[in-house]
Structures are given as C-alpha cells and as structure tokens.
N, C-alpha and C positions, 0 to 999 in steps of 0.2 A: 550855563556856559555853552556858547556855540562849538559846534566842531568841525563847522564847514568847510572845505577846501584842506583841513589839515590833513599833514603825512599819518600815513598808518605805519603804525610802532606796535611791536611785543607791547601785552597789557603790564600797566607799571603796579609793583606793589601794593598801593593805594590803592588800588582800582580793583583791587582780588575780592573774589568772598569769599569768604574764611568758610561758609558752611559748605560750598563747591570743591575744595579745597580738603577741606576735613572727609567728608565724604568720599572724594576720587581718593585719600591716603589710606581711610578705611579697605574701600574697593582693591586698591593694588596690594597691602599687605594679605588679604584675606583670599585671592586669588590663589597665592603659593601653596596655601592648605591644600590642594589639589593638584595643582603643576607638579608638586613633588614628587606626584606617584609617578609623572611620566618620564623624570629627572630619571628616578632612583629604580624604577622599572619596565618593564617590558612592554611596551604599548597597550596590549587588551586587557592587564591589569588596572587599566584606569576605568573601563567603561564594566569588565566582570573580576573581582575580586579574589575571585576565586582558579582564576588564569594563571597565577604565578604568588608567591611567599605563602608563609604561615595566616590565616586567617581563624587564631585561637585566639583565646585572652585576652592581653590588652591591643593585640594588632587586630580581633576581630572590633574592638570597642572605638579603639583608633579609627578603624574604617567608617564605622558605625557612625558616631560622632562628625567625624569628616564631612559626609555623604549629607547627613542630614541638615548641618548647620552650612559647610561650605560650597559644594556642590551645585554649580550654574548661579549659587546665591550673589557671590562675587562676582564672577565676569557679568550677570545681569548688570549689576551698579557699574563696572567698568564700562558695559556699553551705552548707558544711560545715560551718563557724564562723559561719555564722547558724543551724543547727540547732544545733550546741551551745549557742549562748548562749541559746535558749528554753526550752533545757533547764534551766541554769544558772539563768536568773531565776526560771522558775517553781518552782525546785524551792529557793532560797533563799526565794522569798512562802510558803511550804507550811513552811520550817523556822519560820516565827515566826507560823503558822497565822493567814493570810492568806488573799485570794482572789488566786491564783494567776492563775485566768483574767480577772478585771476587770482586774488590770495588764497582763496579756498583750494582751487587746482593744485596750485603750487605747492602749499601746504603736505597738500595728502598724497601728492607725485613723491615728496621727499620721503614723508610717512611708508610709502610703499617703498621705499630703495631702501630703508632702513630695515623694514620686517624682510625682505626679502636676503639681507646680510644675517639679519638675526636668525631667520629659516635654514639655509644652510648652510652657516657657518656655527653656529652654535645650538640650536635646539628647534626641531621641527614641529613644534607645537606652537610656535608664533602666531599671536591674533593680531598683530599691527595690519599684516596684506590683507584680512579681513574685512578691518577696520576702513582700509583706505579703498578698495575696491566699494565696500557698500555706502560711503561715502558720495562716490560719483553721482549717486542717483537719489541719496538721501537729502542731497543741499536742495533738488532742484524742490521738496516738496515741503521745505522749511516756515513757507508762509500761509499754509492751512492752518485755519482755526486750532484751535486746545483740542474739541473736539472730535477733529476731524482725523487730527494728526494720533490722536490715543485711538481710535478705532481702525486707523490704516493698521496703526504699528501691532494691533491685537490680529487683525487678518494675516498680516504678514506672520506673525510668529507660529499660528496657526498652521501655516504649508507645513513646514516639517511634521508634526503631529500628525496629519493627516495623510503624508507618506508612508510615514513608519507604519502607519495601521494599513495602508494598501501593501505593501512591500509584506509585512506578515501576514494579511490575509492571503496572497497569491504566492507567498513560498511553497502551497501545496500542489501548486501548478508547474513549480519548478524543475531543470531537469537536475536531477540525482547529481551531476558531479558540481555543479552551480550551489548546491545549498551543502553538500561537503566541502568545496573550499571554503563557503561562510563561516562553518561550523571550526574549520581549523583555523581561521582569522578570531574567531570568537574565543576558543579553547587552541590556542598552537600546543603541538607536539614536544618533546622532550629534544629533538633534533632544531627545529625552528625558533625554540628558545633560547638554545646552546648557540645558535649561531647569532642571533639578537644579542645577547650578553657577551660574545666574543668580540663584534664588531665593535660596540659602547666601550668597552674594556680599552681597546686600540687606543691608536694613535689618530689624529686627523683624516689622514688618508683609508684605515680600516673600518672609519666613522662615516665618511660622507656620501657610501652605496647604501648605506641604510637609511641615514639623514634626509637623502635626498628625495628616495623613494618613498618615503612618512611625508615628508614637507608638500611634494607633490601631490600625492592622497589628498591632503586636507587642503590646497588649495583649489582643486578641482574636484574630485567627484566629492567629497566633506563639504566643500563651499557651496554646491549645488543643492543637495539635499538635507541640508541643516544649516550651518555656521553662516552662512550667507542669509538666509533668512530670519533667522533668531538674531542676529547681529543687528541688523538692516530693521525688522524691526524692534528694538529696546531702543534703537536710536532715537524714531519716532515718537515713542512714549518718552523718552528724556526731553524731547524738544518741548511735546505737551507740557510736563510736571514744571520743565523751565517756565515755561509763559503762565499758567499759575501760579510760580511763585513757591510751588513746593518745595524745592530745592535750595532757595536762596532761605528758606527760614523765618518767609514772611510771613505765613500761617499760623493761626490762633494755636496756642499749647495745647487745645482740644481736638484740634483736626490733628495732631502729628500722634497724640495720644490714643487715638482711633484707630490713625494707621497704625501704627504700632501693636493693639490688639487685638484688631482684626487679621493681620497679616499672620500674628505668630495662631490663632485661632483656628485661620482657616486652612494655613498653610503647610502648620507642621505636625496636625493626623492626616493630612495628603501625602505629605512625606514619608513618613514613619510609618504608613498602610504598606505604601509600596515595597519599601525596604522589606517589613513582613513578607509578602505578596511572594517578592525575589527570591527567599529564602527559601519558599515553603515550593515553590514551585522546580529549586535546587541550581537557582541560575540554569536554567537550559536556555538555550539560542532560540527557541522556538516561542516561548514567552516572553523573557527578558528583556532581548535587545530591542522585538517591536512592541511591546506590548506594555512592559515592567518597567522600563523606563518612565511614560508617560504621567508617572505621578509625580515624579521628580520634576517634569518639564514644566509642569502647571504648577504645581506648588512651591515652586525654586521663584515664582513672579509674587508670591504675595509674601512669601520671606525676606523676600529681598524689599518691597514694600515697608515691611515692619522695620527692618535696619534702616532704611531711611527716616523712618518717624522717631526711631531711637536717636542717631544720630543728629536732627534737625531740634530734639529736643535737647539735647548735649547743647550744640552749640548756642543756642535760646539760655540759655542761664551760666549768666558772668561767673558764676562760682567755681565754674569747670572749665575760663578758658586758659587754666594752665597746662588741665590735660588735654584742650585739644590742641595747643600750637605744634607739638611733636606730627601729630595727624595732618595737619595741616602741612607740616613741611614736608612728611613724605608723598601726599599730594599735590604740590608745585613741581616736585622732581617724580612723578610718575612715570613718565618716559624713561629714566637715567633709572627711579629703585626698579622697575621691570626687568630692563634686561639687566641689571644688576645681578638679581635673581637669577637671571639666566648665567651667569659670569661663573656668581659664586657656585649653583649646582652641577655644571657641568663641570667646574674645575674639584668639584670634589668626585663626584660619581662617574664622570667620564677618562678615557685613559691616557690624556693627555696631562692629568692632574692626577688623583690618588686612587682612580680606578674603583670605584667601593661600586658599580652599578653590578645593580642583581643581589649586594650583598646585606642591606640594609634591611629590617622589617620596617612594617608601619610605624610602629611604635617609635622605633631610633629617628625615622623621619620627622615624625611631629617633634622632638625636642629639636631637631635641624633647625625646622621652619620658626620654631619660639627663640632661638638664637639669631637668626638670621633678621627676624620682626626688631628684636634689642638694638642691633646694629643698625636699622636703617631707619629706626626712630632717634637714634642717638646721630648718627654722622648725618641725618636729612639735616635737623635742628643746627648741628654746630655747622654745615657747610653755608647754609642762608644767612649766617650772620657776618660772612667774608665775599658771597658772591651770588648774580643775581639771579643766576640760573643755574639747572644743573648743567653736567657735559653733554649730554646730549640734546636736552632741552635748547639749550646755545646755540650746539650746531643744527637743530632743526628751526630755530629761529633765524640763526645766519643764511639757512640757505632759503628758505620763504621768503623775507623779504628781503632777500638779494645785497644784505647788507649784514658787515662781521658787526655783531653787537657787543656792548659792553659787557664785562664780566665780574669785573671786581666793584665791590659795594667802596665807594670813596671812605677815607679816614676819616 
C-alpha cells in the first residue's frame, strides 16, 4: 500500500505492536517501584537509604529487592521505548512524505508543557521535560546506522559516569564548607527534614516552595550532569534495538534467550557487588554518591537488556497473549497510567489528600505500589474497550496534530 501524499494521523490500532506496547506497559508499571520512595519520602532517601525511615527487616529487604531489580532498570526501558517511538513516527511522516520534523517539534513542545504542569504542580521528579528537551537533538541523529546509533548512545551514557568519578576524585580539593553542604544534601539534619515533611504534609501552597526548588534542581544542574545524558543516550540505543528488530519481536527465540541470560548473568553480580560495596563502606558521601553508585549505572543496562529478552520472549508465544493484552493496555496509556501514578501518590502522601508523607515505611509502600499495578492493569484493559486513547494521550494527540481526535470506539 502506498502512503504517499496521505494526512498524518495518531497510529490506528491495527497499526500497533503489541511487543512495543507490552514492553513500554512493563517499563511504566515497573518505574513506580522506585518513584514511590520519592512520593512517600524525603528526596535523599531515594539515592541513600539510609537518609530517612527504618531500614531493618523487611524495609531493609524491600530496599534491597527494590534497588536491585527496579532501580534505573525501568526508566532505562522507559527511555528506550521513547527513542523508539521517535523513530517510529518520524519515520511513518516520511513514508507519506510529510514533515517529519514539524510533527516531531510539535509533539515534544506539547510533551514539554505537560512535564512542566506535572513538575510543579504535582511531583518534582517528572522525566517528561527530560524526555522532551533531549529529544530536540536526539531526532536530528535518528538516521545513523544501528551501529552507529548504539555506540553514540553508549558514549553519551558514559559522560555521567565519568563526572561522578572526577566530581569524587577532586572533592579533596574542595573547600570545607562546599563538601559540608554536600554532605548535609546527602544525610539532611533532623531540622531540614522536619521542614521537608511539613511542607509535603501542607496544602498546595506550603507544597510549591519546595516542589519548585526540587523540580528546578533536576531540571538544570540534574539535567546537566546525569538525566540529560543517560536520557538522551538510552534513546539512541532504543532507536538502534528498533532498526534491528529487537524490540518488535522479530528475533530468533535464541537471540532473546541470550539476551535474557546474559543480561541477568552479567548484570545482576554487578549489581548486587555494589549494593555490598554501599553497605560495607556504611553509605558515606565520600564513596557512595561518586563512587558506589556506578555499579548500579552499568549494570541497571544489561538488566534492563535481559527484561527485554524476557519480555519479547512473552510476547513470541501465543499461549501468553492473554497475559500480555493487560501489559499492552497499560502501555498504549503510558502517558495517562504515569501521571496517574503521580495523581494517586500525591493524593495519598501529600497534604492536600491524606498527608501519610514521611509516614509510610518501605515495606507499606511496596503493597501501595502492588495495589496501584492491579488497578492500572484492570481500568487500562476495560477503558480500551470503550475508547481510543487515554485522557491525556487524547489530548497530547489533539494538540500535535492540531486537530480534537476521536474518542469513543463506535458501537
């Protein structure tokens, strides 16, 4: 079928893969495992554990668990599956000899107005303005080889790593009150925590001096020195894995099979050293944050590798695809279950809703998050069978292409 001269339209149903799809619904529930902590706690509690709650029993196991299987392993696939799907649209506007790049801008201009709503009005951990800022410069290098585009995206992920180890090697160089504010951003005070858990506690307005100056952090000097480059490149490698083929599930059940136990092989005594590593070293600032992390950063890529080979294997054998149509639906609505997510945690933890932040351990959080995966597998499923997108999906489709789209699935 030609497609030349045709209008560009939202992709139709038919037109979806189910393993893109299943995959991006994996990646967004599997995110919250970790968003949680920053819902439910104190900001430095998500990067040192031992910054704020109980970290015995099953909250140290919770952690544990957490860190090891969820930890960068989700947002990796999150950002992989936004590099694909840039690839994917622009390269569907080019089959029907279109401007590939006015949809693309438009797209991600809307992308950006929405993370920046979601930023500070609701939760300063937003990756959407991320997503849309590295975007800008990720589209222009969309038509490099497989190749080329997996060895950009491995350089690029690289800067950060190689910050964090300049940044800790030259703390010694540092002046004394610069690596004491560090140390009290890394471990906050009893006064600075009280005042974190008072403002969350609030109402909107005792929320948005804190909100605003979190949201800010991580989109400027965070963007700089990490999330802009780890972003920017997983994009690149999703674009690669895309034009392979990896991703659509067109690969032999031996090549997914490989990835699959090579990744959990290599990646999760990389993991589970460092965790060691952290512990034994007692989480200090001085190791940790430059140092201690990086086992996580590298081996959170070949983890997330092996859930793609699991998952591409799922969807490869018809016997499973009852369990993945749920997956699948909460994947079409990625945008709408995200800040869903965001809806539901702040109306429980923050103090516009039942105020519990600071009050939860790990432990209560994880059944949160196993609650919250039931309902967005159940309402993803029934809402697709009455309409064609989600709420926001809709309206970031309406405002792309400049036109209000349908909603309701005809009788």
């Amino acid at each position: 079928m030609s497609y030349t001269n045709q209008a560009i339209t939202p992709i139709s149903p038919s037109e979806r893969v189910t393993s893109l799809d299943v995959l991006r619904g994996f990646a967004v529930l599997g995110i919250l495992i970790m968003n949680i902590q920053s819902y439910a706690m104190i900001g430095p509690a998500y990067i040192n554990p031992t910054a704020y709650g109980d970290l015995d029993g099953w909250n140290k196991w919770v952690w544990i668990v957490s860190h090891v299987f969820g930890d960068q392993k989700f947002m990796t696939l999150f950002s992989i599956m936004f590099g694909a799907g840039i690839l994917m649209m622009s390269s569907r506007a080019e089959e029907r000899e279109r401007s590939a790049a006015g949809l693309h801008y438009r797209r991600i201009f809307w992308l950006f107005a929405i993370g920046m709503v979601h930023a500070y009005l609701l939760w300063y951990g937003d990756i959407l303005v991320t997503y849309a800022v590295c975007a800008i410069l990720v589209f222009l290098l969309r038509k490099l080889s497989p190749p080329k585009l997996l060895l950009t995206g491995l350089l690029v992920l690289a800067v950060p790593s190689l910050l964090y180890w300049l940044f800790g090697w030259s703390m010694q160089f540092w002046p004394p009150e610069s690596v004491e504010g560090l140390r009290v951003s890394w471990k906050p005070g009893t006064e600075a925590i009280a005042k974190e858990i008072a403002a969350y506690q609030g109402g909107w307005p005792e929320q948005m001096a804190q909100r605003a100056s979190s949201a800010f952090w991580f989109q400027t000097f965070l963007f700089l020195i990490f999330q802009g480059w780890r972003a920017g490149g997983l994009m690149l490698v999703g674009m690669a894995l895309l034009k392979w083929g990896v991703l659509t599930a067109q690969r032999p059940p031996r090549f997914y099979r490989t990835m699959l136990a090579a990744g959990f092989v290599i990646g999760l005594p990389v993991v589970i050293y460092g965790v060691m590593r952290n512990f034994a070293a007692g989480w200090s600032l001085d190791y940790s944050m430059f140092f201690g992390w990086q086992f996580n950063y590298w081996g959170s890529l070949f983890m997330a590798s092996a859930y793609i080979g699991m998952v591409m294997l799922i969807c490869q054998s018809p016997s499973l695809e009852k369990f993945t149509r749920p997956f699948a639906a909460v994947g079409r609505l990625a945008l709408s279950n995200y800040l869903l997510q965001s809806i539901i945690c702040t109306t429980l933890f923050y103090g516009h809703g039942f105020g519990l932040f600071g009050k939860v351990e790990r432990a209560g959080q994880a059944l949160i998050v196993l609650a919250i995966w039931i309902v967005q597998l159940i309402v993803s499923f029934l809402w697709l069978r009455y309409f064609r997108f989600g709420p926001a999906e809709w309206l970031w489709r309406s405002l792309t292409y400049w036109k209000i789209q349908p909603m309701r699935i005809p009788v």
